[in-house]
N, C-alpha and C positions, 0 to 999 in steps of 0.2 A: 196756359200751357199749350203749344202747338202740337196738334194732332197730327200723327205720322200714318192713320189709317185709313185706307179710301172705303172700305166695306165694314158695317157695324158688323156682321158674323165673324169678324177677325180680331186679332188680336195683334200686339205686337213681340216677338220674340226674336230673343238674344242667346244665343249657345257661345259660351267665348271661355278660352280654358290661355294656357300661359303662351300657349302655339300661336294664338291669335281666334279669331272669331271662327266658327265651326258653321256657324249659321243665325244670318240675320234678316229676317222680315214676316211679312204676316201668315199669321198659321190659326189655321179652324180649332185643332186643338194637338195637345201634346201627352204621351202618354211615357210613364219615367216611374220606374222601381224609385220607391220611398224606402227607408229604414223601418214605416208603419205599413209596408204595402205596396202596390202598386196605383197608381191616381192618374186619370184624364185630367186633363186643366181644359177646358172651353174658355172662349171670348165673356169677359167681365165677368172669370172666375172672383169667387170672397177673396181680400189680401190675403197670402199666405207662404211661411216661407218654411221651408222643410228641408232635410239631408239626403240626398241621392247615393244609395248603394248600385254598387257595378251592377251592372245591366245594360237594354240597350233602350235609348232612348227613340218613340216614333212622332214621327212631326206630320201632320196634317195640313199643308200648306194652304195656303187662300185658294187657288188654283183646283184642289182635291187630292195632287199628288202628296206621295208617302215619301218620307225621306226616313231612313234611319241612322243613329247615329250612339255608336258605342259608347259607354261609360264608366269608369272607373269609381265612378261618386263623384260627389260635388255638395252646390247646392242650388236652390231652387229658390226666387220671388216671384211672388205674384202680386203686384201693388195696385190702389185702388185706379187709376190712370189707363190700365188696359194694357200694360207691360209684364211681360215674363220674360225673368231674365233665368240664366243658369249659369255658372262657374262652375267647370268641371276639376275634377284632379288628373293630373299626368302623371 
């Protein structure tokens, strides 16, 4: 499989909701209200895929800059490959 990431501290992430893509590329980590809580994901978080209640979601991009990004819910993967992706709800 082709690696889409120049720095091993990153990760790859995907924000995409029915609108289109919210936010796509490498991020140190992401932090996103769970239905269990609130959770960090770091670069070669365990697989893991969980429900997103409203909240807002922060992105710590490769760079250091913060982005945030509102959420209604969704859900959240983290597969073993170094991808996180998210499907929000509109």
């Amino acid at each position: 499989m082709t690696s889409y990431l120049s720095d091993s501290t990153a990760m790859f992430l995907t924000i995409a909701s029915l609108k289109g893509k919210q936010f796509e590329g490498e991020a140190r980590a992401l932090n996103v209200p769970t239905t269990s809580g609130e959770i960090t994901v770091l670069d070669h978080h365990r697989p893991l895929i969980t429900i997103l209640r409203e909240g807002t979601a922060t992105i710590t991009a490769a760079d250091g800059k913060k982005a945030k990004i509102p959420l209604k819910g969704g859900f959240l993967e983290m597969d073993a490959e170094n991808h996180l992706k998210i499907l929000l709800d509109e």
